[in-house]
C-alpha positions as CSV (number, residue, x, y, z in Angstrom):
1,X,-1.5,-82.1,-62.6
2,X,-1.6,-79.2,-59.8
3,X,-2.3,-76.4,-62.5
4,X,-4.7,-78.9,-64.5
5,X,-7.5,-79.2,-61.6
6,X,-7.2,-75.8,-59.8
7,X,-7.9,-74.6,-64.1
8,X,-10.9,-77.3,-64.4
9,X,-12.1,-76.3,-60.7
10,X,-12.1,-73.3,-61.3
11,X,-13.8,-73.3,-64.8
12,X,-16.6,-75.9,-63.7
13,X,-16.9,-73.7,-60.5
14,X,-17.7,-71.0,-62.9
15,X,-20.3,-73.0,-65.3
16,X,-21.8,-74.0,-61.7
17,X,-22.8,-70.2,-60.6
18,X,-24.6,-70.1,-64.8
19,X,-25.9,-73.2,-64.0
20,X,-27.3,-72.5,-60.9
21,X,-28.3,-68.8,-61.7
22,X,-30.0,-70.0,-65.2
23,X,-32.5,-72.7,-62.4
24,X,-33.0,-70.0,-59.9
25,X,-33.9,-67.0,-62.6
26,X,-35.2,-69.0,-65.6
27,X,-36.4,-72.3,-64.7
28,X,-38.1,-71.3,-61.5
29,X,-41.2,-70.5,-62.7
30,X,-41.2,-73.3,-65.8
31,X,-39.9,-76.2,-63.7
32,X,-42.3,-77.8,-61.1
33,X,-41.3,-78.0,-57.2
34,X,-40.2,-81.5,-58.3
35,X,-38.0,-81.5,-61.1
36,X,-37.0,-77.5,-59.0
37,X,-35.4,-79.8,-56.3
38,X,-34.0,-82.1,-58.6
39,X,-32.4,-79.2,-60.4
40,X,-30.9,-77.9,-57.4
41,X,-29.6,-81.3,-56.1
42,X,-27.6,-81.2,-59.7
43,X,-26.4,-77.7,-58.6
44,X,-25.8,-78.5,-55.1
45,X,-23.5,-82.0,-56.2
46,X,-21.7,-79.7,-59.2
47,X,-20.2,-77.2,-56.4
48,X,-19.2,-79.6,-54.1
49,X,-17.3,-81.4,-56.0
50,X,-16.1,-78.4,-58.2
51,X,-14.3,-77.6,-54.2
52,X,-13.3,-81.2,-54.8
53,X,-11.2,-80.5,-57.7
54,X,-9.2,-77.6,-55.8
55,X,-8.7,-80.0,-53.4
56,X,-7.2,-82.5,-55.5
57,X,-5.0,-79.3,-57.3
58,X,-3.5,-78.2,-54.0
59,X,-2.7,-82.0,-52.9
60,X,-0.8,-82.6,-56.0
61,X,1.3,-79.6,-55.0
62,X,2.7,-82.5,-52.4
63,X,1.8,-85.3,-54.4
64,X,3.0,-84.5,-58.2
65,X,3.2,-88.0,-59.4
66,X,0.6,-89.7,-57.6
67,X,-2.1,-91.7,-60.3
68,X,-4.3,-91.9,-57.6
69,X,-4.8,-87.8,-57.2
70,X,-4.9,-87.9,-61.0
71,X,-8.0,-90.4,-61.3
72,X,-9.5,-89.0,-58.4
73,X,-9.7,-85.5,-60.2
74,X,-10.7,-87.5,-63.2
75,X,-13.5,-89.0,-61.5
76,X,-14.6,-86.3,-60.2
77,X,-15.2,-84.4,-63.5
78,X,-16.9,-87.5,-65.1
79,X,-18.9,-87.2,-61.7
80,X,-20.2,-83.9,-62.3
81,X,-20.7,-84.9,-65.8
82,X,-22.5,-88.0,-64.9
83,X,-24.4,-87.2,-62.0
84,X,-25.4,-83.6,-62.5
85,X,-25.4,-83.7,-66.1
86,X,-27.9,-86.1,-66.2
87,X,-30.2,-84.5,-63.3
88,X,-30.4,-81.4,-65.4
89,X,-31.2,-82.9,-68.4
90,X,-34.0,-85.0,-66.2
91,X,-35.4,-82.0,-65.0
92,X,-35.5,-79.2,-67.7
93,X,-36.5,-82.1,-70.3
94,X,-38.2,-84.5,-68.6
95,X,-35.6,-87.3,-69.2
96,X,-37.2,-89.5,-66.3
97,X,-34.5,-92.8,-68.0
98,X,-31.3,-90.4,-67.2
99,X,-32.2,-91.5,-63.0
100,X,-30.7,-94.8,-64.0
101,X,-27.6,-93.1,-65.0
102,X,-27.4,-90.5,-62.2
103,X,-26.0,-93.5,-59.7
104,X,-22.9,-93.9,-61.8
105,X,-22.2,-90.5,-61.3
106,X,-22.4,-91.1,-57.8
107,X,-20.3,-94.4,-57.8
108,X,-17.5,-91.7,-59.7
109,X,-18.2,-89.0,-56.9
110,X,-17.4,-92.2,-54.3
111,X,-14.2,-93.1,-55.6
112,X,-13.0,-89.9,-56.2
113,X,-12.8,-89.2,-52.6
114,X,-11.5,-92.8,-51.9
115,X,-8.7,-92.2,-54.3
116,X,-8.0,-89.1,-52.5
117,X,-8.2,-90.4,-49.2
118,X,-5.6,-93.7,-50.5
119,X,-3.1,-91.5,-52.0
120,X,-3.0,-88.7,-49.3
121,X,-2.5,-92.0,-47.0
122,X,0.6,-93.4,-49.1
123,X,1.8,-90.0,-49.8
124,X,2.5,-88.5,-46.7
């Protein structure tokens, strides 16, 4: 589990600096101010959570067996999917439906970190 999400933080990490260079060089004078800042909000969650995923790799250094670090990794790679996913497709396409999925990405991004928090509290 440790190896399997300091490999997908480190790959979406990756994707995150093409995604974000792609908005900042060659959407930045397509895009409007609007659908800029929604772009960069897709960035902005992507990273964080990326940092997420180390953090969930390096916890299950302590916590090999725990299903709760598992899913929270899980969730937060349908997170990203989810939540960012959808905010780039809504801005570079005009998409303006995918905003009703964006909050499921969110409710992943939520539990994620709950998960985290529950099985760093029963595991140490």
């Amino acid at each position: 589990m440790q190896k399997l999400f300091l490999i997908l933080g480190s790959i979406i990490m990756a994707l995150g600096v093409m995604i974000g260079a792609f908005g900042a060089h060659g959407l930045k004078s397509i895009l409007s101010e609007e659908m800029m800042e929604i772009f960069k909000t897709g960035v902005q969650y992507h990273f964080y959570h990326a940092i997420g995923l180390f953090i969930v790799g390096i916890t299950a250094q302590y916590l090999p067996n725990s299903s709760l670090l598992y899913w929270s990794g899980i969730l937060m790679v349908a997170g990203i999917i989810i939540f960012s996913g959808s905010l780039y497709l809504l801005s570079t396409m005009g998409l303006r439906w995918l905003g009703a999925i964006t909050p499921v990405g969110g409710i992943c991004f939520i539990l994620s970190w709950l998960l985290l928090a529950i099985a760093v509290w029963k595991g140490f």
